[in-house]
N, C-alpha and C positions, 0 to 999 in steps of 0.2 A: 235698797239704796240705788240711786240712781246713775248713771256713769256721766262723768262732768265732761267727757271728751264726746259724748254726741251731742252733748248741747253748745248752742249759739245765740252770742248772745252782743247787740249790736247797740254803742254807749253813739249818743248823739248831742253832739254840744259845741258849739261855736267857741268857749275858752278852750284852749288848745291843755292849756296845763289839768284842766279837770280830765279833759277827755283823755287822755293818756294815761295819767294814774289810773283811773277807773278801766282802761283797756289792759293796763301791763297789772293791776291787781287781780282781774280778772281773771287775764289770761295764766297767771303762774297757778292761780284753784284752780285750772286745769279746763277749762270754759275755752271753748273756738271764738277767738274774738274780732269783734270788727269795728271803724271806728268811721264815723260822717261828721263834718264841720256844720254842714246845711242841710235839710230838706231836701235837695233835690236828691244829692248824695248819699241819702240815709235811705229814701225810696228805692233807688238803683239796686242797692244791698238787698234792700225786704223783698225786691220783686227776682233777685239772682239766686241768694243765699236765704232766704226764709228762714231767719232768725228764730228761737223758741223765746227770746224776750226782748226789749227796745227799752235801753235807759235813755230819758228825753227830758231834755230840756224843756223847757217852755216858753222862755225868751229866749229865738232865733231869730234874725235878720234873714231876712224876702220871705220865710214861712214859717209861724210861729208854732210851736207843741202839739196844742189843739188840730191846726191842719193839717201838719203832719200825721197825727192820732186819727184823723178820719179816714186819710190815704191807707195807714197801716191796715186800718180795720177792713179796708176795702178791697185790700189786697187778700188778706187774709186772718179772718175772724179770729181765729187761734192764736196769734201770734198774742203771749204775756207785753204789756206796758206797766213798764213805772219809768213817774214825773219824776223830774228837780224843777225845783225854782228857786229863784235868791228873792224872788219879792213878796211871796207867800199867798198871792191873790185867790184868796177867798172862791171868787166866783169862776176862776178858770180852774180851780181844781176840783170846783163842783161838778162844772164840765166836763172836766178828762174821768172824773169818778164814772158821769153819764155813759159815757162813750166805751167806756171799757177799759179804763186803766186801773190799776189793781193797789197802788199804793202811790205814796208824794213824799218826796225829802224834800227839806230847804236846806239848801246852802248858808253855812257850810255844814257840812250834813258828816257824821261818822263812819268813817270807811267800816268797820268792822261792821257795823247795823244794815247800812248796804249793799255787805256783803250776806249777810244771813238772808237780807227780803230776798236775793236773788237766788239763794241755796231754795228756800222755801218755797218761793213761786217757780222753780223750775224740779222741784221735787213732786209736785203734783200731776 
C-alpha cells in the first residue's frame, strides 16, 4: 500500500465551490493538496510542486483542459491526469484520452467514485 502523505495531488477548476470540496475531500484521505482557479496558476504549481496527479477541468476561461494537458505533459510526462467536464464533449475527451489523461467524470460526478479513480491511479 501506498502512503497518501507523499502523494500530491492538484484539483484545477474555475467553480470555486467544486474546487474546494474536491481539495478539503482530498486533503482529509490524507493527499498534499493544492488548488488553481486558472491555467496559469495550475502551471505555476506543476512546474514548483510536481503534483503525482492533476484533477482538470476542461472548461476554463483564457486556457481551456486540453492546453493545460499539453503544458502539464510538457512539463512533465509522469505527472497522472483526470478530466471533468459538465458538457461531456465527445471529441475533447478523445483528445485528453490522446494526450495522456487517464480517466473523465462529468459533472456532477460522485465524490466517492472520484475518490477511488484517484486512490487507483495514484496506487500505481
Amino acid at each position: 500500500m501506498f502512503d497518501k502523505h507523499d502523494k500530491k495531488v492538484l484539483v484545477v477548476d474555475d467553480q470555486y465551490g467544486i474546487r474546494i470540496l474536491l481539495y478539503e475531500v482530498l486533503g482529509k484521505e490524507g493527499y498534499k493538496t493544492f488548488q488553481a482557479a486558472n491555467g496559469k496558476m495550475a502551471l505555476e504549481i506543476v512546474e514548483k510542486e510536481s503534483p503525482d496527479l492533476v484533477i482538470l477541468d476542461m472548461k476554463i476561461p483564457g486556457m481551456d483542459g486540453i492546453e493545460i494537458l499539453k503544458h502539464i505533459k510538457k512539463i512533465n510526462q509522469e505527472i497522472k491526469v483526470i478530466m471533468m467536464t459538465a458538457y461531456g464533449e465527445l471529441d475533447m475527451i478523445k483528445e485528453a484520452t490522446q494526450l495522456g489523461a487517464l480517466t473523465h467524470f462529468t459533472k456532477p460526478f460522485d465524490i466517492d467514485e472520484l475518490r477511488m479513480a484517484v486512490q487507483q491511479q495514484l496506487a500505481c
